[in-house]
Backbone bond lengths (Angstrom), bond angles and torsions (degrees), N, CA, C in turn:
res aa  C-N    CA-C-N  psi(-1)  N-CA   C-N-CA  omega(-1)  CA-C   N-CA-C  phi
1 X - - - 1.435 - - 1.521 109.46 -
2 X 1.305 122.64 154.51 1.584 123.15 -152.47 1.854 85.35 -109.72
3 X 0.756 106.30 148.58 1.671 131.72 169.67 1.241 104.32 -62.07
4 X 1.724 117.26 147.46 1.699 117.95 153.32 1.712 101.46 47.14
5 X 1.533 128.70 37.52 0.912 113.98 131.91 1.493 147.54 -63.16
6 X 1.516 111.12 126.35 1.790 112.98 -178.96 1.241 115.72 -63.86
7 X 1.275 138.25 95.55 1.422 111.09 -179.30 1.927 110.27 -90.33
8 X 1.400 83.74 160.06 1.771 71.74 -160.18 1.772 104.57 -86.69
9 X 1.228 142.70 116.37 1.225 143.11 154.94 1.498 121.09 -104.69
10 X 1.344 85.28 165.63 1.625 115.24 -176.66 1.594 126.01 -84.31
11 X 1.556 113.50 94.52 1.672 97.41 165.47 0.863 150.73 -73.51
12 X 1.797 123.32 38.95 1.015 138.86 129.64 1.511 136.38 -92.47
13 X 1.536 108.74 9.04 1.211 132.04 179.74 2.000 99.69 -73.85
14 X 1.767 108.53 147.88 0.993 116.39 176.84 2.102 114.37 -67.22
15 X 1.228 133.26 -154.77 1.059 128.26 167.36 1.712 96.79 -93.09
16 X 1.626 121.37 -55.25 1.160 130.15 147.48 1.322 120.60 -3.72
17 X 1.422 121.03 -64.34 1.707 123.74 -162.30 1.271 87.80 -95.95
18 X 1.367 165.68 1.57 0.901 150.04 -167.72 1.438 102.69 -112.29
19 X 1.480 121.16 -42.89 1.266 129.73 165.64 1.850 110.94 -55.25
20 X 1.251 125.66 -46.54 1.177 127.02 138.14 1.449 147.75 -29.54
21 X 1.082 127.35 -27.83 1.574 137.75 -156.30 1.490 68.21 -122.26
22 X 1.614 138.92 -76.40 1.259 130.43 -164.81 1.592 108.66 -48.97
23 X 1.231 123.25 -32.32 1.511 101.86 -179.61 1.962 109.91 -77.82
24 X 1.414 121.61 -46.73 1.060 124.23 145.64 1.609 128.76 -3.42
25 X 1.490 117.75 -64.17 1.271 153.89 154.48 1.919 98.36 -25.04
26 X 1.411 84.44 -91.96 2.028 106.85 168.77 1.317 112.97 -29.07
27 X 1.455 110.15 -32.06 1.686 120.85 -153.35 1.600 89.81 -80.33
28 X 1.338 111.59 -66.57 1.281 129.09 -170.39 1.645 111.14 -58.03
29 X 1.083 131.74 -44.37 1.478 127.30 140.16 1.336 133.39 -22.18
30 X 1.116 99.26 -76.23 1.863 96.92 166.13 1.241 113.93 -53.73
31 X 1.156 134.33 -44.56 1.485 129.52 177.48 1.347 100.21 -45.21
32 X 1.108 128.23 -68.22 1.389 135.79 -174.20 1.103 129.08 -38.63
33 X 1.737 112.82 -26.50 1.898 132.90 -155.16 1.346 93.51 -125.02
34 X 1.256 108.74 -95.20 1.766 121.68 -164.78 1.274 99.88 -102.55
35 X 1.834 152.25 27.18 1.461 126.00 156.26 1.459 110.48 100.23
36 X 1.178 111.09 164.13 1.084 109.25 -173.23 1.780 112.99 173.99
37 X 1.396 117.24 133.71 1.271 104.07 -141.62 2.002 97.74 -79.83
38 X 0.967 137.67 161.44 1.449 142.88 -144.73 1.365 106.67 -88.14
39 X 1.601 127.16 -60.47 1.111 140.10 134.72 1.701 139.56 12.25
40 X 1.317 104.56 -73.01 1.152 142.32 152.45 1.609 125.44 -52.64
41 X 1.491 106.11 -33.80 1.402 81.58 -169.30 2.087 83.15 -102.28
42 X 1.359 118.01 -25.22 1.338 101.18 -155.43 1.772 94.60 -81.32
43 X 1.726 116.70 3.83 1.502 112.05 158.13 1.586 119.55 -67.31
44 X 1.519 116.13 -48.21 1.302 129.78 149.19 1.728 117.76 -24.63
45 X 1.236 104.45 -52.52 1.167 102.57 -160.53 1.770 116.08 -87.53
46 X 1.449 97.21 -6.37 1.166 116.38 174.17 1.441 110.01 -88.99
47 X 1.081 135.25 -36.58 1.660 134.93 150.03 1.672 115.40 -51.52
48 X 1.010 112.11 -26.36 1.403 113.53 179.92 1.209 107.67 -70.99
49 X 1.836 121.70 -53.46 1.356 112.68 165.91 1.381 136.44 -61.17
50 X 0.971 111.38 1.89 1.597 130.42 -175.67 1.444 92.59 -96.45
51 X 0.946 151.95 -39.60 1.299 161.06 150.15 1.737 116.83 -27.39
52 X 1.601 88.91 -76.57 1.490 119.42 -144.81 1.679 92.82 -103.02
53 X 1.278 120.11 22.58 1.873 117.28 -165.82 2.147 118.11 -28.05
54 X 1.339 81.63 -43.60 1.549 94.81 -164.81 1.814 109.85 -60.84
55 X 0.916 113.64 128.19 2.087 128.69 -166.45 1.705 84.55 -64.69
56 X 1.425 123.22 -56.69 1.510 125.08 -156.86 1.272 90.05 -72.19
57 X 1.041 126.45 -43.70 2.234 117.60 -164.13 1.485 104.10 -76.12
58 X 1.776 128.42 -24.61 0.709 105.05 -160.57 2.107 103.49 -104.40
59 X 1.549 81.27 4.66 1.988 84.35 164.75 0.929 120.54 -90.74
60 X 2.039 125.09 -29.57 1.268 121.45 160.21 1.529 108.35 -58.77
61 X 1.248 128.60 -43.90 1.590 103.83 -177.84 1.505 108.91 -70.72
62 X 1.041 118.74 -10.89 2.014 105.21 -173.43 1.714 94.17 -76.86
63 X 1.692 120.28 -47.84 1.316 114.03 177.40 1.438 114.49 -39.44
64 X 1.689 108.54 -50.92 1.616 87.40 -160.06 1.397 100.05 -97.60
65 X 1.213 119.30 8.03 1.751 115.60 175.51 2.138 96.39 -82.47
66 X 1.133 125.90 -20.32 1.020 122.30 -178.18 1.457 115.22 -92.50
67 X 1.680 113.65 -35.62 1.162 115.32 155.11 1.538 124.71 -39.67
68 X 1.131 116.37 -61.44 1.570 134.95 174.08 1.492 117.02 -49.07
69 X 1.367 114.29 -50.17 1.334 136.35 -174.17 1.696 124.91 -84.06
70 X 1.403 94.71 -72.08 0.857 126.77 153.30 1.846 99.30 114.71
71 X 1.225 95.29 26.15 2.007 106.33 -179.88 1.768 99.87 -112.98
72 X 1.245 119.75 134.27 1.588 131.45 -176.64 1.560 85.55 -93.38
73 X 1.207 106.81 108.96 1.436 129.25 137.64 2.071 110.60 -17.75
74 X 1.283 82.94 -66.64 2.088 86.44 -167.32 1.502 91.57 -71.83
75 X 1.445 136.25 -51.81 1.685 118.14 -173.73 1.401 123.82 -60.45
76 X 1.439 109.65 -20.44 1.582 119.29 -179.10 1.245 109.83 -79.44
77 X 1.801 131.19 -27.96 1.419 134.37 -172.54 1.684 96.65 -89.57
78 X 1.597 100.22 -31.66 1.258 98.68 -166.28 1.907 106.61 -62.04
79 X 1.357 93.55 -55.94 1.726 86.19 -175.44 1.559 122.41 -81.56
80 X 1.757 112.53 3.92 1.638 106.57 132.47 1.027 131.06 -68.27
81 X 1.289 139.35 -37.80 1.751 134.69 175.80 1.357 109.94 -66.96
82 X 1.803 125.30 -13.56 1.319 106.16 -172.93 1.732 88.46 -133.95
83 X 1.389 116.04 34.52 1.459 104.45 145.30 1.499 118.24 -103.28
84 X 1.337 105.87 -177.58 1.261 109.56 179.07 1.932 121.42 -133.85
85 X 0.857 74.86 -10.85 1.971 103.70 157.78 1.490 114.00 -52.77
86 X 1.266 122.61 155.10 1.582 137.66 -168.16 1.789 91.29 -92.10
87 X 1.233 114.53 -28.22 1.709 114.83 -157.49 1.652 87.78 -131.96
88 X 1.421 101.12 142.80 1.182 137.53 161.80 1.368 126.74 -89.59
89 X 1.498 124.24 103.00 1.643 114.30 176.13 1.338 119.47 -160.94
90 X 1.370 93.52 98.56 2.051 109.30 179.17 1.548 97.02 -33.51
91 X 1.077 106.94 134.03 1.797 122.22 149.16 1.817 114.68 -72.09
């Protein structure tokens, strides 16, 4: 995981959803680095949409969460919903 990452939030977000979307954030990271079990994160990621509902808000945040990061939000959920593995982990 990269240091002094920005993650991008919302100030209209609760303290709650923000603590949320940031673990989300974390979630999608590890997937990316060291794994992460499959389960787990697409439960995460299901609070996130409960959050984040809107298709357009939630591509501006994958841009600048990838900007920052440099991990796509939609390719990381994407190749959890279509694995079949216990663990999650971008190459």
């Amino acid at each position: 995981m990269r240091n002094n990452v920005e993650y991008p939030l919302l100030a209209e977000w609760t303290t709650t959803e923000i603590i949320k979307v940031s673990e989300f954030y974390l979630q999608i990271e590890q997937a990316n680095t060291v794994g992460i079990d499959r389960v787990k994160l697409l439960k995460t990621y299901q609070d996130y949409l409960k959050i984040v509902p809107a298709k357009m808000v939630q591509k501006q945040i994958d841009k600048q969460f990838e900007a920052a990061s440099g991990y796509s939000i939609y390719r990381t959920i994407q190749a959890a919903k279509q694995g079949t593995k216990k663990m999650v982990k971008i190459n």
